[in-house]
FISELO-845165 format. One record per atom (N, C-alpha, C): atom name; y, z, x; residue in three letters; residue number from 1. Coordinates in steps of 0.2 Angstrom, whole numbers. Example, Ala and Ser with C-alpha at 12.3 -4.5 7.8 and 13.67 -1.06 7.14 Angstrom:
% FISELO-845165
[node N, [-28, 39, 66], Ala, 1],
[node CA, [-22, 39, 62], Ala, 1],
[node C, [-16, 39, 66], Ala, 1],
[node N, [-11, 35, 64], Ser, 2],
[node CA, [-5, 36, 68], Ser, 2],
[node C, [0, 39, 64], Ser, 2],
END
This chain:
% FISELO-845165
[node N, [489, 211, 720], Unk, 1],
[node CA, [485, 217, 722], Unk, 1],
[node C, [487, 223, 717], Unk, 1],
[node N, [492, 224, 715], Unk, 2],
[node CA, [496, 229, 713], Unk, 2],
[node C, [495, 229, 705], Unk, 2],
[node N, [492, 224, 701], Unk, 3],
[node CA, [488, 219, 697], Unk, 3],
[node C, [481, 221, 693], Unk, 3],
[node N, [480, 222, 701], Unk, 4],
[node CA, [473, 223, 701], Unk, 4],
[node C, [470, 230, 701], Unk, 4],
[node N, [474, 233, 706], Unk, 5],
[node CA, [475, 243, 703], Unk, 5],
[node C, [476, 244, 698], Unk, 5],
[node N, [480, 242, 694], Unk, 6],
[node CA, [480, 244, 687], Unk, 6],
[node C, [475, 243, 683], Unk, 6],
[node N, [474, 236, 683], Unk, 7],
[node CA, [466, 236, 680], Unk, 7],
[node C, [461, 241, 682], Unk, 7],
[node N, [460, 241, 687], Unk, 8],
[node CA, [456, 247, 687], Unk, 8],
[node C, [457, 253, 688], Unk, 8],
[node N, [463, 257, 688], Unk, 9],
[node CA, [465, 261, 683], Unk, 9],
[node C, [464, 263, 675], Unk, 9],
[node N, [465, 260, 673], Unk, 10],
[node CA, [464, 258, 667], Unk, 10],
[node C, [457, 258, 663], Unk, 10],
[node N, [453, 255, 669], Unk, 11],
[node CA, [445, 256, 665], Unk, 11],
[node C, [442, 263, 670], Unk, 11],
[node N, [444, 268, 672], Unk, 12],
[node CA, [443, 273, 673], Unk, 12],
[node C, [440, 277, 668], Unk, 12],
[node N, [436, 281, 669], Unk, 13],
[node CA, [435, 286, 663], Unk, 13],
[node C, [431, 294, 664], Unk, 13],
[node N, [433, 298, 663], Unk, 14],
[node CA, [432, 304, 664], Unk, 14],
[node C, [427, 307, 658], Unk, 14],
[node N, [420, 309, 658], Unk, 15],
[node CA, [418, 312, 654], Unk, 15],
[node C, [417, 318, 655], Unk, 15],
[node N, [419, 320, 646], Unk, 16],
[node CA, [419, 328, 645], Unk, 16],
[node C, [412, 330, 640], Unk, 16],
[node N, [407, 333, 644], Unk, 17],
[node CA, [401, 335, 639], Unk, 17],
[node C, [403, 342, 637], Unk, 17],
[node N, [403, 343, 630], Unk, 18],
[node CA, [403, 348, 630], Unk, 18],
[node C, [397, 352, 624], Unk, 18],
[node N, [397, 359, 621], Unk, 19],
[node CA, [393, 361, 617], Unk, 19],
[node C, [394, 364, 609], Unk, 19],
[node N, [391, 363, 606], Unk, 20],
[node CA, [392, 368, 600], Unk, 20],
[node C, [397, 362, 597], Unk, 20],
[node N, [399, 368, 590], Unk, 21],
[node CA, [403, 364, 586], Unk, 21],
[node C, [407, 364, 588], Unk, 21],
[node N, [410, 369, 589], Unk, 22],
[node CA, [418, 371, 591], Unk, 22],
[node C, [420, 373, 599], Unk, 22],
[node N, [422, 366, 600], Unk, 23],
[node CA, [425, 366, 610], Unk, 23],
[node C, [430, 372, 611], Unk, 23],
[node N, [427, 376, 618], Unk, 24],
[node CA, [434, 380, 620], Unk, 24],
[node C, [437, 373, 624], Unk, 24],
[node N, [445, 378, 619], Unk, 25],
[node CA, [451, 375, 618], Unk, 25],
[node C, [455, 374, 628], Unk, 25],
[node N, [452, 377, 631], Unk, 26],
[node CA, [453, 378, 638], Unk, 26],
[node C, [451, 372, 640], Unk, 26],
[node N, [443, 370, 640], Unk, 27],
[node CA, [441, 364, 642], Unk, 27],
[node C, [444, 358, 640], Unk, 27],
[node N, [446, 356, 634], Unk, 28],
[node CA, [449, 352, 631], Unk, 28],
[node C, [455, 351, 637], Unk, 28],
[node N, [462, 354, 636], Unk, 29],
[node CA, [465, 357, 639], Unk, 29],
[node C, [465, 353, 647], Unk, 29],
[node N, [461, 357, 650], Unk, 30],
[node CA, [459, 355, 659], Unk, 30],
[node C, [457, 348, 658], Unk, 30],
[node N, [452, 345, 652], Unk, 31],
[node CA, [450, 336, 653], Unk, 31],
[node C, [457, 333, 654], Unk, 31],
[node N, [460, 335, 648], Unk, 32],
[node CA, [467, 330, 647], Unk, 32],
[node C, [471, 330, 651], Unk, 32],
[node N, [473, 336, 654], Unk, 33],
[node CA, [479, 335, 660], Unk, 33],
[node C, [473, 334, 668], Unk, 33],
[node N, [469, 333, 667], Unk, 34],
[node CA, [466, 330, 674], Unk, 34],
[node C, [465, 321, 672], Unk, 34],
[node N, [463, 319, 665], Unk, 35],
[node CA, [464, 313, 664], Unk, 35],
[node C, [470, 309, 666], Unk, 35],
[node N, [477, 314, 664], Unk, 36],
[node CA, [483, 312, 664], Unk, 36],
[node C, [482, 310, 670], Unk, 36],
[node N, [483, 317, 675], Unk, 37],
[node CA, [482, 315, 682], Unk, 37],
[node C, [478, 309, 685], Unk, 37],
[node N, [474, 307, 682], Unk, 38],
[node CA, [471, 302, 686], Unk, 38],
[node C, [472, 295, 684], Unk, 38],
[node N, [476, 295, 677], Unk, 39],
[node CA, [477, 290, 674], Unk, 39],
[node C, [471, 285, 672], Unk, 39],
[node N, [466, 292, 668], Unk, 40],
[node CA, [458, 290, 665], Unk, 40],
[node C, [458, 291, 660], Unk, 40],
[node N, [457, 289, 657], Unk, 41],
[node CA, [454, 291, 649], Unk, 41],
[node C, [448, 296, 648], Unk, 41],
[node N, [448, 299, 643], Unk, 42],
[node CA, [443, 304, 642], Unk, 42],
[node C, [436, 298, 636], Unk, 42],
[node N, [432, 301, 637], Unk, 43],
[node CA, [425, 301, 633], Unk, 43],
[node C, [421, 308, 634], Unk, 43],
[node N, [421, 311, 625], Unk, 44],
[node CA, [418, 316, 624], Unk, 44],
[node C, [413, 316, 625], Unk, 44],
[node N, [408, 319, 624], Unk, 45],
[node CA, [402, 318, 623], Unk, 45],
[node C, [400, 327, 620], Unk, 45],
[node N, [398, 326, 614], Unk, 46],
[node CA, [398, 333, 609], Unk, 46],
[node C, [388, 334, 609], Unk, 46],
[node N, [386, 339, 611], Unk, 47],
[node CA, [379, 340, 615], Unk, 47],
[node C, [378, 345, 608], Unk, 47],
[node N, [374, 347, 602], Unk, 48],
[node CA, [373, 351, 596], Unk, 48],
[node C, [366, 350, 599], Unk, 48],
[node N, [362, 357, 598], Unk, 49],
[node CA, [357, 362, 599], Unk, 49],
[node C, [355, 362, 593], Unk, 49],
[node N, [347, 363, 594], Unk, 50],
[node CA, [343, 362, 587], Unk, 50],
[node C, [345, 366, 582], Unk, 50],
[node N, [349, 370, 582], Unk, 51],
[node CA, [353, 377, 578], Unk, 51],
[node C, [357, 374, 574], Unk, 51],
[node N, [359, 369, 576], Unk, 52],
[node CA, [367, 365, 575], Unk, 52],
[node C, [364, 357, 573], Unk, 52],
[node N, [359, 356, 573], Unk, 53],
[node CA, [358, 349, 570], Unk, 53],
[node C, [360, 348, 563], Unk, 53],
[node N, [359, 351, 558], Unk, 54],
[node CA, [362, 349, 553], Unk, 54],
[node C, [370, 351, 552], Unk, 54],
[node N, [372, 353, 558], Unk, 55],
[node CA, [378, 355, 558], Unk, 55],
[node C, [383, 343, 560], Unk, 55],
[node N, [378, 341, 565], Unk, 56],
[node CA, [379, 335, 566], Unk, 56],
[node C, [381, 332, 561], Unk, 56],
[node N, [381, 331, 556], Unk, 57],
[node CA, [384, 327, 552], Unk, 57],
[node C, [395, 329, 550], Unk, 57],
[node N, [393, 334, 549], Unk, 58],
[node CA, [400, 338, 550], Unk, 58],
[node C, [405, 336, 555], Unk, 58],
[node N, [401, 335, 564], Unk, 59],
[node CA, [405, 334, 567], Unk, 59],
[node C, [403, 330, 567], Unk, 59],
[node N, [399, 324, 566], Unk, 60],
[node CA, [403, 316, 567], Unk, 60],
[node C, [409, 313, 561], Unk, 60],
[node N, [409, 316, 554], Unk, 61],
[node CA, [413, 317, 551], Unk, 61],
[node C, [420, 319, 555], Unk, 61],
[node N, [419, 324, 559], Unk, 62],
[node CA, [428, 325, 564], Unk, 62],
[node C, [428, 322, 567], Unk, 62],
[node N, [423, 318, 569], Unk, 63],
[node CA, [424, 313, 576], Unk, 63],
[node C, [427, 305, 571], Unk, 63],
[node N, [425, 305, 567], Unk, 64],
[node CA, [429, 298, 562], Unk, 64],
[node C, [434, 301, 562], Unk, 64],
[node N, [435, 306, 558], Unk, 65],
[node CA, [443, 307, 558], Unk, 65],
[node C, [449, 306, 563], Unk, 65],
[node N, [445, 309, 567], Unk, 66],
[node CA, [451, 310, 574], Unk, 66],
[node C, [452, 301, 577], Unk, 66],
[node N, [446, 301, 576], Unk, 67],
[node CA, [446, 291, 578], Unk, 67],
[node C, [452, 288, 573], Unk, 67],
[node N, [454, 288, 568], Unk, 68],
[node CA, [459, 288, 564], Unk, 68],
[node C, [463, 291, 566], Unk, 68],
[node N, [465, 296, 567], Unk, 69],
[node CA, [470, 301, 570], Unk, 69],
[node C, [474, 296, 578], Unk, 69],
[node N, [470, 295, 579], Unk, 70],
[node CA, [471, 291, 587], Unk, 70],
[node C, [475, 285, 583], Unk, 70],
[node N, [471, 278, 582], Unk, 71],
[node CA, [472, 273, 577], Unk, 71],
[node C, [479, 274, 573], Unk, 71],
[node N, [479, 280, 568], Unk, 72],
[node CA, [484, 279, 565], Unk, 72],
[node C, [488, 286, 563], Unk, 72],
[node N, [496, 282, 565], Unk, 73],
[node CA, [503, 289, 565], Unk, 73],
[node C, [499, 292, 558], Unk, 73],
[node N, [498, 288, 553], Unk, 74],
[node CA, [499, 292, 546], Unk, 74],
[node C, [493, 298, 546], Unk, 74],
[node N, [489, 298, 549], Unk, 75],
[node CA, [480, 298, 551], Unk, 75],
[node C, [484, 307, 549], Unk, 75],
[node N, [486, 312, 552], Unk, 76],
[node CA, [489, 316, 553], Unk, 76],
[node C, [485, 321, 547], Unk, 76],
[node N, [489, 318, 542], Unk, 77],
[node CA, [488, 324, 535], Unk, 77],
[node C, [478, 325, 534], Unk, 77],
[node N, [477, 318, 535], Unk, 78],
[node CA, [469, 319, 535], Unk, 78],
[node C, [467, 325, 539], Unk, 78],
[node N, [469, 331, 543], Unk, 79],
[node CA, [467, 336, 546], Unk, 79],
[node C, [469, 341, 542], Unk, 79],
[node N, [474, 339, 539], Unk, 80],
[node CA, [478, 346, 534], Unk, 80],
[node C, [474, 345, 529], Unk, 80],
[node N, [471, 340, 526], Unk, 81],
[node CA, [465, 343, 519], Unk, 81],
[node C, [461, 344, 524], Unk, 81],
[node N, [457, 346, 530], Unk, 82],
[node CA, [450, 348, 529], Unk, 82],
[node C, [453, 358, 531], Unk, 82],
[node N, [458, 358, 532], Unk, 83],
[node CA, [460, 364, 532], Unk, 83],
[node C, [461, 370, 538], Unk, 83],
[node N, [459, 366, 542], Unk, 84],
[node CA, [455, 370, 548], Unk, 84],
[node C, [458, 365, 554], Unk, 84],
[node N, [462, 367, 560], Unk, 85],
[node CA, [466, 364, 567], Unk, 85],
[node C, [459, 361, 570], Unk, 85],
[node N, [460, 354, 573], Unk, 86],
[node CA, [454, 350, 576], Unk, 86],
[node C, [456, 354, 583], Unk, 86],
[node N, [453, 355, 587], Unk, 87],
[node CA, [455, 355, 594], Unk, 87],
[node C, [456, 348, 598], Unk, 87],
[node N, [454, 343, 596], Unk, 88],
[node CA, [454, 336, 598], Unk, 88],
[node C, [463, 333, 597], Unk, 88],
[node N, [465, 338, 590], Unk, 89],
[node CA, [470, 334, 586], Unk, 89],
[node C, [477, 337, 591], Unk, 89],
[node N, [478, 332, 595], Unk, 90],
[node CA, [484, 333, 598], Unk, 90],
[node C, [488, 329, 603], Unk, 90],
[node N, [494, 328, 602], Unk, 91],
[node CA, [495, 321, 605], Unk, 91],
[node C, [494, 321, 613], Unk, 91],
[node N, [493, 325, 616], Unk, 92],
[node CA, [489, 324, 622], Unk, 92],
[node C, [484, 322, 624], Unk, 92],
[node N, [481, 324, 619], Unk, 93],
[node CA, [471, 322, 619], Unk, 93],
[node C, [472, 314, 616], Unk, 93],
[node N, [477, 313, 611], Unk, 94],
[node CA, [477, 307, 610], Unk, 94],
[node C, [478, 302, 615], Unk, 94],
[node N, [482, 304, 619], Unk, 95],
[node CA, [486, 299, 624], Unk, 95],
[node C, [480, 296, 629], Unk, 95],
[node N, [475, 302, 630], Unk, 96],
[node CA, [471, 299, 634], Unk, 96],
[node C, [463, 295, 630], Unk, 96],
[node N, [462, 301, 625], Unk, 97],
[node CA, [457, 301, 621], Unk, 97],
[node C, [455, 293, 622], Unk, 97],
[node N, [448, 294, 622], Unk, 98],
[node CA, [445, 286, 622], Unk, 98],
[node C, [438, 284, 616], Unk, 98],
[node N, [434, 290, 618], Unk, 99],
[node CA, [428, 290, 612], Unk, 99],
[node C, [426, 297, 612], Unk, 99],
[node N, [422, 298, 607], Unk, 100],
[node CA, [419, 304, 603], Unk, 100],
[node C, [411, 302, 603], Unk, 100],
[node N, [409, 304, 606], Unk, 101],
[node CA, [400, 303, 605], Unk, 101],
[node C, [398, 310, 604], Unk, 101],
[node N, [392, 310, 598], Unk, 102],
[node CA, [388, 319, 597], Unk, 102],
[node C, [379, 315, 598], Unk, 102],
[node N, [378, 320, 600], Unk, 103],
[node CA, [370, 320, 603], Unk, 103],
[node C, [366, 325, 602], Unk, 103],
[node N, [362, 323, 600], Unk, 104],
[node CA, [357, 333, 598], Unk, 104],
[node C, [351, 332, 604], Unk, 104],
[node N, [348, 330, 608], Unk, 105],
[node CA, [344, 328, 612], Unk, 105],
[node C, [346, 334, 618], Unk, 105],
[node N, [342, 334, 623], Unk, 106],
[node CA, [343, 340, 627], Unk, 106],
[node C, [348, 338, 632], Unk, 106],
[node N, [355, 343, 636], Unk, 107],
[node CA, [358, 341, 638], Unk, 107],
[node C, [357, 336, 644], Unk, 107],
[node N, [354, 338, 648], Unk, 108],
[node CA, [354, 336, 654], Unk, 108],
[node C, [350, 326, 653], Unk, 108],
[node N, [348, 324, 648], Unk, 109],
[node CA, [345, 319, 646], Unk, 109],
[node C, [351, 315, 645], Unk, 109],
[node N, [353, 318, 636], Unk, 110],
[node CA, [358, 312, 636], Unk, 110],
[node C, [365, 314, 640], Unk, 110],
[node N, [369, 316, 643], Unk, 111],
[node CA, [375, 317, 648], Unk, 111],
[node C, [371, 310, 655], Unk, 111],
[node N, [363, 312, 656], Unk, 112],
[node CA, [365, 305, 661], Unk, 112],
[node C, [362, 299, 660], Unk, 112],
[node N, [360, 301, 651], Unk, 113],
[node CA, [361, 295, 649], Unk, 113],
[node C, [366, 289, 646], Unk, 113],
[node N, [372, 295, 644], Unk, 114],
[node CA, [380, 293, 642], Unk, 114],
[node C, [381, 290, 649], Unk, 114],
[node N, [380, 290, 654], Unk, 115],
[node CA, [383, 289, 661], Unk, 115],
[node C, [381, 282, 663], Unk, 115],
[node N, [375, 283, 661], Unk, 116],
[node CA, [372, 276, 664], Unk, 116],
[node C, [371, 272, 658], Unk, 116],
[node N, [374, 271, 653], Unk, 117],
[node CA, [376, 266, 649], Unk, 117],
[node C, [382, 265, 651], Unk, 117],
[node N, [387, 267, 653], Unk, 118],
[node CA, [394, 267, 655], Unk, 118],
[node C, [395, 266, 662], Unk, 118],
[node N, [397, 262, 666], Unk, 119],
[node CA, [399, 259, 670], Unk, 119],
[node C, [406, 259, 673], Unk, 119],
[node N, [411, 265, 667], Unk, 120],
[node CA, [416, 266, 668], Unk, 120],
[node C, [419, 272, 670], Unk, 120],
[node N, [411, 278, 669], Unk, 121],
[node CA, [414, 282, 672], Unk, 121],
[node C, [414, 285, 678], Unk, 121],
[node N, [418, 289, 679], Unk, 122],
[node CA, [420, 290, 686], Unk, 122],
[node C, [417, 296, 689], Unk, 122],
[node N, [418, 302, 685], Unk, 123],
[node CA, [418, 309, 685], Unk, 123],
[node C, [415, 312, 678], Unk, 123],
[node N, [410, 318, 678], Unk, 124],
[node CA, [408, 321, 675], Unk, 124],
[node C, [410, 327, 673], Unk, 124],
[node N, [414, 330, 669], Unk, 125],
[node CA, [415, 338, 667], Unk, 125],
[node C, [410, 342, 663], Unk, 125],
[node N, [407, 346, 663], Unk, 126],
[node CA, [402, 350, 658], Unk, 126],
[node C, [406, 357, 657], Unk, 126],
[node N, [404, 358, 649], Unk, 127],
[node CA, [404, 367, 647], Unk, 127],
[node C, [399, 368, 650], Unk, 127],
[node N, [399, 376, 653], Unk, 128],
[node CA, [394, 380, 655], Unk, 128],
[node C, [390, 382, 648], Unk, 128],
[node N, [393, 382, 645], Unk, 129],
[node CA, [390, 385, 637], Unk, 129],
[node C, [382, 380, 638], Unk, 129],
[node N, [383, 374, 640], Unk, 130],
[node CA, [378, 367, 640], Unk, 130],
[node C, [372, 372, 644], Unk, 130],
[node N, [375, 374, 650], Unk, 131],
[node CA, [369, 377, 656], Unk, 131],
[node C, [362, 380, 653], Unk, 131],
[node N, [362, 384, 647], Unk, 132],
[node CA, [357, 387, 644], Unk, 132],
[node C, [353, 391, 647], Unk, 132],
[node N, [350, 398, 646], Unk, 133],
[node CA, [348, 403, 647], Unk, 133],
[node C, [346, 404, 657], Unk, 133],
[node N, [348, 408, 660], Unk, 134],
[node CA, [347, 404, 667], Unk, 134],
[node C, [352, 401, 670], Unk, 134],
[node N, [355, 396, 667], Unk, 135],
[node CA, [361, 391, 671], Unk, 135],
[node C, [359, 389, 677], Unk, 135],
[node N, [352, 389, 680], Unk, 136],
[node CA, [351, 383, 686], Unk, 136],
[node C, [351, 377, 685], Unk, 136],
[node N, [344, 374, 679], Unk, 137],
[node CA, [341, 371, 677], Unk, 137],
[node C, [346, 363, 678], Unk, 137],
[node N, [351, 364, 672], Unk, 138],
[node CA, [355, 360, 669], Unk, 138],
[node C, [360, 354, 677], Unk, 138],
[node N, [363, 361, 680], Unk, 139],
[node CA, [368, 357, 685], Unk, 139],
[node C, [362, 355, 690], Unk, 139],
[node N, [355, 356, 694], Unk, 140],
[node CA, [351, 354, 698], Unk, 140],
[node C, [350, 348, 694], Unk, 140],
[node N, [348, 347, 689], Unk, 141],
[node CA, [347, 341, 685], Unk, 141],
[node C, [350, 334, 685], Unk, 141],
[node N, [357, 336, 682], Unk, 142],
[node CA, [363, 332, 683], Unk, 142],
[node C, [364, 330, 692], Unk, 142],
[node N, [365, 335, 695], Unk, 143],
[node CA, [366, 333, 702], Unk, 143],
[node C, [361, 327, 703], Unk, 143],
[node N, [355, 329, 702], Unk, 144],
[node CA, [350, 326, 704], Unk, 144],
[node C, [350, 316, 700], Unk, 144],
[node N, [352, 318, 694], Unk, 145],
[node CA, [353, 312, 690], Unk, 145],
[node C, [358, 307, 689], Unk, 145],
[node N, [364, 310, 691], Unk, 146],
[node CA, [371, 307, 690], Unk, 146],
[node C, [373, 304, 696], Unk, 146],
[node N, [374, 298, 694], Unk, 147],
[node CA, [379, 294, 699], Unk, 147],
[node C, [384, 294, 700], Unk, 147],
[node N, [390, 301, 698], Unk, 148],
[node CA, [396, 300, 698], Unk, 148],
[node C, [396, 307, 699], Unk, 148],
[node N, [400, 311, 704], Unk, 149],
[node CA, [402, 320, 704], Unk, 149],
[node C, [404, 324, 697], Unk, 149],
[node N, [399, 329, 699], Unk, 150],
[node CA, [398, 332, 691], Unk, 150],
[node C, [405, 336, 692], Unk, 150],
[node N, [407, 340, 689], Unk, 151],
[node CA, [411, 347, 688], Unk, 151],
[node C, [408, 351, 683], Unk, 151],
[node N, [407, 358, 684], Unk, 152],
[node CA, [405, 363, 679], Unk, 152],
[node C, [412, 367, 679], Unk, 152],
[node N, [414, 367, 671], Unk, 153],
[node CA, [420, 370, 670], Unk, 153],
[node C, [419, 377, 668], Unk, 153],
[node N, [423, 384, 670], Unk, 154],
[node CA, [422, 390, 670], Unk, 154],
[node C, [427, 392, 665], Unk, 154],
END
């Protein structure tokens, strides 16, 4: 039995929708040590706004690096040429870090579509920055769509 918990531990997983290019470093932060805690793995999910679409490329480029970063100790220096601290880049985020998905579609779409292609998560976190003009719309949405407890992180 004791076998058997850990396997399913293991496939646990916590999704972190967030916004924009640049995650508050907070949320980040609150995923990982609640990950720790549950002993789940994070999956990102990076939500760019039509402002930021052609910023998309840019950040699927951070999102290969950091996938490197994870995979390999030497992986490291590659953050020191683009010159600039990843917020992703840190051995915490690593320890849990699972995937990096970016999305430009509207939030409230792909988050419960990320959900229900994945069968392994358990729990949903969101940036409020996500909620957009209003901030009803988004969480009634998700409540209404997701099969797993959303959290709005403040």
């Amino acid at each position: 039995m004791d076998g058997e918990r850990q396997g399913i531990a293991r496939m646990k997983k916590v999704l972190l929708a967030i916004a924009g290019e640049k995650p508050d470093r907070r949320i980040i932060d609150y995923a990982v040590e609640l990950c720790m805690r549950m002993k789940a793995r994070l999956d990102v999910l990076q939500i760019v706004g039509p402002g930021l679409k052609g910023s998309a490329g840019r950040i699927r480029a951070r999102a290969d690096r950091f996938r490197r970063l994870v995979d390999s100790a030497a992986a490291a220096a590659t953050f020191a040429e683009v010159g600039e601290p990843d917020p992703f880049a840190t051995p915490a985020v690593a320890s849990v870090f699972d995937d990096l998905t970016v999305r430009s579609g509207p939030a409230a779409r792909e988050i419960i579509d990320y959900v229900d292609s994945r069968r392994d998560i358990v729990l949903t976190l969101y940036d409020p920055s996500l909620d957009g003009p209003g901030g009803r719309e988004l969480p009634v949405r998700l409540k209404e769509g997701l099969p797993v407890p959303l959290v709005r992180l403040a």
